[in-house]
Residue, then its C-alpha position, 0 to 999 in steps of 0.5 A: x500500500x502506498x503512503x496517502x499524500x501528506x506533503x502540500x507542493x503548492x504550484x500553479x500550472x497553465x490550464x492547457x499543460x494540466x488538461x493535457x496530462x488528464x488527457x494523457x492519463x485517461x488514455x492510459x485506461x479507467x474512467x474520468x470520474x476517478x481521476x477528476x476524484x483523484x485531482x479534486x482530493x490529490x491535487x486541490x483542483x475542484x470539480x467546478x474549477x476543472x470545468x471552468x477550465x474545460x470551457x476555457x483552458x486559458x491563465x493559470x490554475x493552483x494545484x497542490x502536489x505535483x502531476x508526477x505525484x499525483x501519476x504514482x498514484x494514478x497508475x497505482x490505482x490502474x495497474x494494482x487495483x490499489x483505491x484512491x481513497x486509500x492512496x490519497x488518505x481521505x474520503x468524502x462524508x456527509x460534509x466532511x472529509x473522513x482520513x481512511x486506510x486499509x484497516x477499515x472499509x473505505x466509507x460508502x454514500x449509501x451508509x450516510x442514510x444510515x446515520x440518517x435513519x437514526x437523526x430522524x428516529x431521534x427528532x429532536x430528542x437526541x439519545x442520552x446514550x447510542x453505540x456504533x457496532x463495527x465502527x471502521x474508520x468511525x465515520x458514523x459516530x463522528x456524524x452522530x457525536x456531531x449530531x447529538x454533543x450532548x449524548x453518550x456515544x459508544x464505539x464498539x470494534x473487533x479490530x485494534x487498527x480500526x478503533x485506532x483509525x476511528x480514534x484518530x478521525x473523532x478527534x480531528x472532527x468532534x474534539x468536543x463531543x463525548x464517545x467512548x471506544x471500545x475493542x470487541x465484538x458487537x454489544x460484548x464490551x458495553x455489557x455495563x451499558x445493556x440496558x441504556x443504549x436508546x439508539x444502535x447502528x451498525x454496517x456489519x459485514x454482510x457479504x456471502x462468501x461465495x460472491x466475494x471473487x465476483x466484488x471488483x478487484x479495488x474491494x477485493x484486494x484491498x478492503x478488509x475482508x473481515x469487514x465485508x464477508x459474513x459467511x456462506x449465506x452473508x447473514x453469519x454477522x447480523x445473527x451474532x449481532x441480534x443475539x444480545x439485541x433485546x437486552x442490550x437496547x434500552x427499552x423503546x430503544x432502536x436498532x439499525x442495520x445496513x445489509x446486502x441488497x437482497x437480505x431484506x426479508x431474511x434480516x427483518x426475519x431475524x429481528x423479530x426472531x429475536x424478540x425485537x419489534x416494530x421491524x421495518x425496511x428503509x430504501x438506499x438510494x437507487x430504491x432497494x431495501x438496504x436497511x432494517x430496523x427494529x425496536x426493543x419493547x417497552x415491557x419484556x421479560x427479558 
């Protein structure tokens, strides 16, 4: 894996000489949108500033690491399948930019309405205390600990590096707001919270084994596979997570669950096996059910 830029080399280039190295790497292979992606968050050129520029290439325009750099990493991309998240260090979410690395999947738009799910189950009574199972980079408990400052936030990984990658994210964009991490798996090291958790999210793992050499080579070979597959059926996961779920959750308390595109019956299946209620799916953005959520009851016998 190649080192994500860190090192701003400031210069101004002519429009012509920049658009004709776009040419040229375009003509080595993969797709516009990618590059345009790489020179946005690589190299400080805005989308909107490369279209000014393709309607007129005249003047100069800043650019912050230089086209050798930024062609390292291009072909990195090509030639090895490497993302360009990965390579750049940085990913774009909600409006923020998320530091990313190998030890967790890099985050995807469609788990934004994950986080939105939960804001609007809230309303406008923030949780006193929510949890973010399978954290990754963190990008969802910073989204939340922005969104509610004054709540108890809980971030739950298996993975040392990944929590260290969340740590470092909830620092640089919530210093203020108060979440605890935690290493383990799913609700196990918040046992001294079951009960008080009003609202969970969680984006497990849920891809089936056999589908994972059908994934493109940019997931495949570099996102962390414990983080995408879930055994022969996908589901493996979700059925560890759901377990503790009814006595985890507060009372009333919800939980959120992103899956597979198909899962949607069989995940909601599994929720209300589990004792919990008022189960329900959500739509991603192209319209398929990707989201499950379910309640513990206000009364249980649990």
């Amino acid at each position: 894996m190649a080192a994500a830029l860190n090192v701003t080399t400031e210069q101004f280039l002519a429009g012509n000489d920049l658009l004709a190295w776009r040419r040229r790497q375009l003509r080595r292979g993969g797709r516009s949108v990618d590059l345009d992606w790489l020179l946005d968050l690589g190299g400080g050129v805005s989308w909107s500033e490369l279209q000014r520029l393709l309607i007129d290439s005249q003047g100069r325009i800043k650019i912050d690491q230089s086209l050798e750099e930024l062609e390292k990493l291009w072909l990195l991309h090509l030639e090895r399948s490497m993302p360009l998240q990965y390579l750049v260090g940085v990913c774009p979410w909600r409006d923020l930019l998320i530091e990313v690395s190998s030890a967790a999947l890099i985050p995807r738009q469609e788990t934004e309405l994950l986080v939105d799910l939960a804001l609007s189950f809230a309303g406008g009574r923030p949780p006193r205390s929510w949890a973010d199972l399978g954290t990754g980079s963190g990008a969802i408990a910073v989204s939340l600990c922005r969104a509610w400052p004054e709540a108890e936030g809980h971030a739950v990984d298996l993975s040392v590096d990944a929590l260290a990658l969340a740590e470092k994210n909830l620092k640089a964009l919530a210093p203020q707001q108060s979440c605890r991490l935690h290493h383990g798996s799913w609700w196990l090291p918040l046992q001294a919270f079951w009960g008080q958790l009003e609202i969970v999210v969680s984006n497990p793992p849920y891809i089936p084994s056999p589908l994972l050499g059908e994934l493109d080579p940019v997931v495949r070979e570099h996102e962390p596979h414990v983080a995408l597959v879930a055994g022969e059926d996908g589901l493996e996961a979700i059925r560890s997570l759901l377990m503790d779920a009814p006595r985890a959750l507060a009372p009333g308390g919800v939980l959120f669950l992103e899956h597979h595109h198909d899962q949607s019956e069989n995940v909601q299946d599994l929720m209300r096996a589990a004792g919990l209620v008022n189960v329900s799916s959500a739509n991603d953005l192209q319209g398929i059910a990707r989201f499950a959520q379910g309640q513990r009851a206000l009364t249980s016998a649990l």
